[in-house]
matplotlib code that plots the C-alpha trace (Angstrom):
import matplotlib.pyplot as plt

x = [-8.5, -7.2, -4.2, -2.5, 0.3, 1.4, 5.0, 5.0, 7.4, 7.5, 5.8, 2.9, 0.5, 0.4, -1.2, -4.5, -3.7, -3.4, -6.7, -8.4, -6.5, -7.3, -11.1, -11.2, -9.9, -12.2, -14.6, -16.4, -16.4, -19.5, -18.1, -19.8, -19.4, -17.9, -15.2, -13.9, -13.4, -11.7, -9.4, -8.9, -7.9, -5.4, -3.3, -3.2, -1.4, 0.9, 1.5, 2.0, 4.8, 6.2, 7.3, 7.5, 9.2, 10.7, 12.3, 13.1, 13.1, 15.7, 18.8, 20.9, 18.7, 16.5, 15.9, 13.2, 12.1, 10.2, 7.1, 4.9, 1.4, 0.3, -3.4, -4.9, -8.1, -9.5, -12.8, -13.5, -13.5, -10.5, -8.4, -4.8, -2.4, 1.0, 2.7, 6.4, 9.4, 13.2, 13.8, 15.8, 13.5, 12.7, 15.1, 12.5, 9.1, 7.4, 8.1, 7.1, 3.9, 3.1, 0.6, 1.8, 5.7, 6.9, 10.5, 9.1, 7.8, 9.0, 6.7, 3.5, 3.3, 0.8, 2.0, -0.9, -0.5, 0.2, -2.9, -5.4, -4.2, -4.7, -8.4, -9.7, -8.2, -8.3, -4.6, -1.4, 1.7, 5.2, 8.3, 11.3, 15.1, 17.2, 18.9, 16.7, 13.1, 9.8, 6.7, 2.9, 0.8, -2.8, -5.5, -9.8, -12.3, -15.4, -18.6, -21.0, -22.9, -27.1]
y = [15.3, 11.8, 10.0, 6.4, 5.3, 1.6, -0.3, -3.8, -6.2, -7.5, -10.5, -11.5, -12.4, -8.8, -8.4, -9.1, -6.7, -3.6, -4.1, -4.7, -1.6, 0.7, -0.6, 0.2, 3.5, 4.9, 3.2, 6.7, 8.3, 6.1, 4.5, 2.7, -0.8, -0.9, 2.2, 0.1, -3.1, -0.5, 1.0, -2.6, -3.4, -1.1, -1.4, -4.6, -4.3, -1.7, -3.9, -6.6, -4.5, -3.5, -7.0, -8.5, -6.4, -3.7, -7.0, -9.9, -13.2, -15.8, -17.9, -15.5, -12.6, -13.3, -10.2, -8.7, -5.4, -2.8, -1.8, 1.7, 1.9, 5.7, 7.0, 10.2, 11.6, 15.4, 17.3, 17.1, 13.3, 12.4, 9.5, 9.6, 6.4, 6.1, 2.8, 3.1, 0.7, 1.3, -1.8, -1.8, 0.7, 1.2, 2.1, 2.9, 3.7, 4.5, 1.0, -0.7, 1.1, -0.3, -3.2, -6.6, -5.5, -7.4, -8.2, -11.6, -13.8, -16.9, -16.0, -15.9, -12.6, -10.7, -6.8, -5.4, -4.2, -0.4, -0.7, -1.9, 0.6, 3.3, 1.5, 1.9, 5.3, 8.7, 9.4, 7.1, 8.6, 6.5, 8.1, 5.9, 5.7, 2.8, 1.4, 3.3, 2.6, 3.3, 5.2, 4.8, 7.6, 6.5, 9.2, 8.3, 10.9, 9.4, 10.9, 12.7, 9.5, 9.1]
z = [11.4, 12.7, 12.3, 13.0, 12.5, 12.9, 12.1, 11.0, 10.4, 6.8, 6.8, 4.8, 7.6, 8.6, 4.8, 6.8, 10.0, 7.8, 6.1, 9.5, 10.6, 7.8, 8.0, 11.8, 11.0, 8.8, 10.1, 12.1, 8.7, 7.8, 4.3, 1.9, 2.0, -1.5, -0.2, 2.1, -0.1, -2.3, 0.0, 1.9, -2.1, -2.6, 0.6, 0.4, -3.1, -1.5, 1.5, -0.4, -2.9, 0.1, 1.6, -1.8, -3.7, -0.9, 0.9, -1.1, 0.1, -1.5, -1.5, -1.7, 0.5, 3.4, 4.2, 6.7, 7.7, 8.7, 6.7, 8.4, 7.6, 7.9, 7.9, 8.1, 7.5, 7.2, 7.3, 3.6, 4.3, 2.5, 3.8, 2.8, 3.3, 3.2, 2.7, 3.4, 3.7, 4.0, 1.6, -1.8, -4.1, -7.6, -10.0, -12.9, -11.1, -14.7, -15.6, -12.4, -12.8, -16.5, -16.3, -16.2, -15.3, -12.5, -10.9, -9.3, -12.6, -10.8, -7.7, -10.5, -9.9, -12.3, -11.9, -11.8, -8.1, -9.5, -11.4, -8.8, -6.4, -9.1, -9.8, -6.3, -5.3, -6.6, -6.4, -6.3, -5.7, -5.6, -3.9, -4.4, -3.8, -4.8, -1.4, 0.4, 0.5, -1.2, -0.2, -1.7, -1.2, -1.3, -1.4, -1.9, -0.9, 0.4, -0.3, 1.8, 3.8, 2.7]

ax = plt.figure().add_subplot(projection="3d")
ax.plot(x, y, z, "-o")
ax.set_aspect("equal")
plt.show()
């Protein structure tokens, strides 16, 4: 077993550090290529929710934060990724999980970012409190190296 964990603040450049990160990580575990363009993928949709959607940016609410990027891997070579942020939550995580729903239209946003992440990995979890934050639990198995 292995873990990392990294704080970041919530700015979109850092999109691009948490898929370097996450590719460095799990790097030892001998992926396939087409693994870690999945799991790159999907953490970049929960990073992106996460400083999009956990901290929104406007006239009326600049607001910045903290986003933690947590990774751990065990024998059975499953990598498990948490994506957490202390921003304003989801109210209704069913509905922020149907395809297409998204809170930021006016940004051309597609909402689809639930649905990639479930795409690429084998388990998406969503732990949410309004005012308080929202956690993505990201889980993929990689299989036994050739």
């Amino acid at each position: 077993m292995n873990r990392v964990s990294v704080a970041m603040d919530s700015k979109p450049e850092n999109i691009s550090f948490a898929r370097v990160v996450v590719a460095g990580f799990i790097a030892p575990l001998d992926p396939s290529v087409d693994e870690v363009s999945d799991i790159k993928t999907a953490v970049s949709e929960a990073i992106t929710n996460a400083i999009i959607h956990g901290y929104p940016q406007g006239e009326n609410n600049n607001t910045q934060g903290t986003v933690r990027l947590s990774l751990t891997t065990s024998e059975c070579r499953t990598i498990t990724i948490q994506v957490a942020d202390d921003g304003v939550g989801i109210a209704d995580i069913d509905t922020a999980r149907e395809p297409l729903f998204t809170t930021k239209a006016e940004l051309e946003r597609s909402g689809l970012g639930f649905t990639v992440m479930e795409s690429f990995m084998d388990s998406v979890t969503v732990d949410s409190t309004p005012g308080q934050g929202t956690t993505i639990t990201l889980a993929k198995t990689l299989a036994s190296p050739e």
